[in-house]
N, C-alpha and C positions, 0 to 999 in steps of 0.2 A: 295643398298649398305648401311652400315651403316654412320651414320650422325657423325661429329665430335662435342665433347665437348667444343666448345669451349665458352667462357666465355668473357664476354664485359663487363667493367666495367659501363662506364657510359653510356649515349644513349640519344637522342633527341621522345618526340612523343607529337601527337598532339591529341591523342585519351583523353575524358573529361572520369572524372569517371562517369558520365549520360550512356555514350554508352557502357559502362563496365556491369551495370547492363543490368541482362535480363528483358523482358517487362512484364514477369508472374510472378520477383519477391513478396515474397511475403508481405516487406517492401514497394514498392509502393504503394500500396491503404492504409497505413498506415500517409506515410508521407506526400500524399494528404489531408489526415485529418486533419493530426497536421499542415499543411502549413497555411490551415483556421483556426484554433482555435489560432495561434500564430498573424498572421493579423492581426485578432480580437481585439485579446492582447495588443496593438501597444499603445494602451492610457494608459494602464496599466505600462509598460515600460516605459513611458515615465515620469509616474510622483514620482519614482522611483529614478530615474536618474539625476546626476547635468547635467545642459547646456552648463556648460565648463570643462575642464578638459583632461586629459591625456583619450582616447578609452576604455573602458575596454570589455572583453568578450562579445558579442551579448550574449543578453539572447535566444533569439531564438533559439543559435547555442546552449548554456549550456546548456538549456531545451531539445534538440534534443538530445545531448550527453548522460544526463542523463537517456532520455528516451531507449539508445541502451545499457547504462549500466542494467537496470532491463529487456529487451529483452533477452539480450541475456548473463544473468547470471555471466556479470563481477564482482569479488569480491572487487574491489576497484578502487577509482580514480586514482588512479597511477597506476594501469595493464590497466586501461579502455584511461590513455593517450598515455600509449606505442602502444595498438594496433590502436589506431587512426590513431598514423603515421606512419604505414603501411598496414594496410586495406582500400581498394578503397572502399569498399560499406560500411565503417563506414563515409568515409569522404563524400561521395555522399549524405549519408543520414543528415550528421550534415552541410551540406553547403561548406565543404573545398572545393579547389580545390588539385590538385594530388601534387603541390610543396609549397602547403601554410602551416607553420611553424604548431607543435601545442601546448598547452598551459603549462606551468608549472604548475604541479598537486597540489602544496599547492597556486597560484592561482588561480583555477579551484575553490578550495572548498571555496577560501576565494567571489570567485566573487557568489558563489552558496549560502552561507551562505545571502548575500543578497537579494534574492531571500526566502528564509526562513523567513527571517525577512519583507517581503512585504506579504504575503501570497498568494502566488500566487498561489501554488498549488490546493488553494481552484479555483480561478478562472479559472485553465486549466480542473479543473474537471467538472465546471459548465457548461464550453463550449462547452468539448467532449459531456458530456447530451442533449445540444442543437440540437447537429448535431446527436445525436441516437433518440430526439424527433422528429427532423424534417423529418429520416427514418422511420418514424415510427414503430420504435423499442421498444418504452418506452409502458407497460401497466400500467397505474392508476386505476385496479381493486382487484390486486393479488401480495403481497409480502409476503417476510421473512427475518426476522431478526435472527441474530447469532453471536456469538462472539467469541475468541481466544487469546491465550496468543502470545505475542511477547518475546522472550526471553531477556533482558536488555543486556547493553553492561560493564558487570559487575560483577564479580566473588562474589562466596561465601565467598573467605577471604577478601573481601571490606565489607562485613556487619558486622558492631561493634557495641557495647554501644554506645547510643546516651551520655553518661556523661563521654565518653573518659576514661572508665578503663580495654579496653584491646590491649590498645596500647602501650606495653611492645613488644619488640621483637627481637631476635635474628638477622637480617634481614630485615631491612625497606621496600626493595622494592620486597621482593618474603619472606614473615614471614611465619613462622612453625607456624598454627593454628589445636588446637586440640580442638574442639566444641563439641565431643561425650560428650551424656548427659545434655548440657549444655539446659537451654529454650531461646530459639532466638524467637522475636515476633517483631515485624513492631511496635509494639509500643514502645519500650526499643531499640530495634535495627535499626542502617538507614547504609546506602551502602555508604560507600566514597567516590568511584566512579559515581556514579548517586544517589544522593539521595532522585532521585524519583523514584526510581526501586523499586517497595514492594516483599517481598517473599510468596510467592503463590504458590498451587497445585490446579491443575485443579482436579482431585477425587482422593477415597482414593485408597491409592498403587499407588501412583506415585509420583516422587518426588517433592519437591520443586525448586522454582526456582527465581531468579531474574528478574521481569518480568514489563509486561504493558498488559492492556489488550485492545485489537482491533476489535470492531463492526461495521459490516455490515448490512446495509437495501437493499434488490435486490427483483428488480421484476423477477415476478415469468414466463413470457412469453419467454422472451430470456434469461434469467439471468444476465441482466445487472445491476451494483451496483449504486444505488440511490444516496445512503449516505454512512457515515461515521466518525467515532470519535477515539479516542484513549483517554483512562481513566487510570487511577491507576486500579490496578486487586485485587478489592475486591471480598465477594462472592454476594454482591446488584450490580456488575457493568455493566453486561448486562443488566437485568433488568431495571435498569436506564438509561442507555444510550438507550436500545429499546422505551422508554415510549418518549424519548426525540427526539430521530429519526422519530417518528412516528406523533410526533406532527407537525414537520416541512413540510406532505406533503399537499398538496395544495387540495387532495382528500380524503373523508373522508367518504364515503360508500364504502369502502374495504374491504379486508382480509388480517391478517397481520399471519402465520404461526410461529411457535419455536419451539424449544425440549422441553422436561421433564422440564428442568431447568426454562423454563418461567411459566409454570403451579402451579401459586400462584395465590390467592387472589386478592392482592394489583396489581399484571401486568396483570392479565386479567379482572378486575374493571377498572383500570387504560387505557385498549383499550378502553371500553365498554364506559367509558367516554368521550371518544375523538371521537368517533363515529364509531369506527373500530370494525369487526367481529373479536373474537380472532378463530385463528382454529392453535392451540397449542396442540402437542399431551400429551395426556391426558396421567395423573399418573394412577397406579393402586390403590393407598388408596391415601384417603386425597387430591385429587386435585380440583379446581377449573372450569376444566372442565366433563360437564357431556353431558349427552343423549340430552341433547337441541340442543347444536351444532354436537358434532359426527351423529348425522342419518342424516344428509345433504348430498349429494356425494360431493357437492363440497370438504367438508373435509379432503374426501377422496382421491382428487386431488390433494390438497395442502398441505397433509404429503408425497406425492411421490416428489414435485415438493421442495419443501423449501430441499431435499437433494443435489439440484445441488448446493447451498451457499458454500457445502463441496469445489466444483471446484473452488472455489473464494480462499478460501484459501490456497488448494493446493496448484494452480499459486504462490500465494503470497512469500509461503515459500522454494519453492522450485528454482523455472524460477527467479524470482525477486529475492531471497535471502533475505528472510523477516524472514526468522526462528530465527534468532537471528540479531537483529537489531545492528550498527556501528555507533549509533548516539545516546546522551544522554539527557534527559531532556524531559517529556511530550511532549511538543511542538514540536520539530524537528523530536520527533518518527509519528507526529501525518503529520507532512507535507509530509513524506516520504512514511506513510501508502497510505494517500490519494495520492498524485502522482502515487503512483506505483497501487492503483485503476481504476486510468485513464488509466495508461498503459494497465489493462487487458483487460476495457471497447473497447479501440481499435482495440483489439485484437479478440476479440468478434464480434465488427462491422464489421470486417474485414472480418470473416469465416461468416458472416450472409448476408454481401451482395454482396461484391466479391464471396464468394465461391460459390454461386448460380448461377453464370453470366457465 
């Protein structure tokens, strides 16, 4: 017979959002990991934090939040608080329980912004590497570096005269700007909006854009990302930022991989001095690398393999919503880059040793 419609408003139940998720979830071996790296944390947090005072936000719970906002491609803290409160396996995973309140979203960013200013992010990324070294996940023989644009959080008609002469306008908060012709340069020109956003094209025939530029160091065995910086987007900022990434690892009989664009001089003298193999694929005129290095097979390992860097960033822009960044200022693009780093390394460990079992 068919079942009746009927509808109940309110109800009693003693079922915990733990028994709600299933055991093959694929957020459990996730949130195992993050449980230990937040532990960890605990001294971190705490000296952070006054000893008296009104509770604010467990960071452990913010930091979990966060981290289900770049999982699972929420576009902002205020849709990432609505589904909190009422998704069971968001709340399971950030600590709630089924009836516990959740946070006002411009306190969210405000208790989050402290967290920014502690840098913590650097610290949660360090830990999640601990627990992929102690898998022994991590190789110290075989890397690649690479870089990307982040798009700023900042339009075209925010880029003005640094000497205030074309702020004339019809309209303060939406002006009619007609820049055809005009010469706009990062040196005469800064962003009102962020002005530390430069305008940049990544190569020719493409446009420009208000940007940052964001480098990755990953080993080359699993693909897990080592390191990480966010720079101004110049055209020396990979390069730089590679030379600088490179110096920071603790092993120095390596290989460190790149495109075209690293195959200079100065960045492959500049490995050669640090103690690192450059195996940089080589230009066809004019490059720095030659026949010394290309007849090695390893070489030839390490231009197949520095293309999985491309999956680093995909994730980044795509799953995370990193394509165009919601945060303004070096710094904060730079804490969000590396966080959401972490996120993928997780993600990573996750399909590498779960998905094996």
């Amino acid at each position: 017979m068919r079942g009746g419609d009927r509808q109940q408003g309110t109800m009693w139940s003693r079922i915990s959002p733990e028994d709600r998720v299933p055991e093959d979830h694929p957020l459990r071996p996730i949130r195992e990991m993050v449980n230990v790296v937040l532990s960890d944390m605990s001294p971190c947090f705490t000296r952070i934090y006054a000893r008296e005072g009104r509770p604010s936000i467990p960071p452990e719970r913010l930091l979990r939040a966060l981290l289900l906002q770049m999982l699972y491609s929420v576009r902002s803290e205020r849709l990432l608080m609505e589904e909190l409160d009422y998704n069971l396996l968001y709340r399971w995973f950030v600590g709630l329980n089924a009836d516990d309140p959740v946070w006002n979203p411009t306190t969210f960013s405000k208790n989050r912004d402290r967290l920014i200013d502690a840098a913590i992010a650097d610290e949660f990324f360090e830990r999640v590497l601990y627990l992929a070294r102690e898998a022994g996940l991590l190789s110290d023989e075989h890397f690649t570096v690479d870089g990307t644009l982040i798009e700023a959080w900042a339009g075209h008609k925010s880029f003005k005269p640094k000497d205030g002469s074309g702020n004339d306008s019809d309209d303060p908060k939406n002006p009619t700007v007609d820049f055809r012709g005009q010469k706009r340069s990062n040196d005469t020109h800064q962003s009102t909006t962020d002005p530390e956003a430069r305008l940049y094209r990544k190569s020719n025939g493409t446009e420009s854009k208000l940007c940052f530029a964001g480098h990755v160091l990953m080993e080359n065995r699993h693909g897990l990302v080592v390191d990480s910086r966010v720079t101004a987007a110049t055209g020396r900022s990979e390069r730089e930022a590679g030379l600088a990434m490179a110096a920071r690892l603790a092993s120095r009989k390596a290989t460190i991989g790149g495109d075209k664009g690293y195959d200079t001089a100065g960045f492959v003298q500049g490995l050669r001095d640090l103690g690192f193999t450059p195996h940089i694929a080589a230009k066809s005129k004019r490059g720095a690398i030659d026949g010394r290095t290309t007849r090695h097979p390893g070489y030839a390992i390490s231009q197949r393999k520095r293309k999985r860097i491309e999956e680093v960033f995909g994730w980044m822009k795509t799953v995370a919503t990193l394509r165009k960044t919601r945060h303004r200022g070096t710094r904060r693009v730079d804490w969000v880059f590396r966080f959401g780093l972490a996120a993928y390394n997780l993600v990573r460990m996750r399909n590498l040793v779960w998905g094996t079992t």
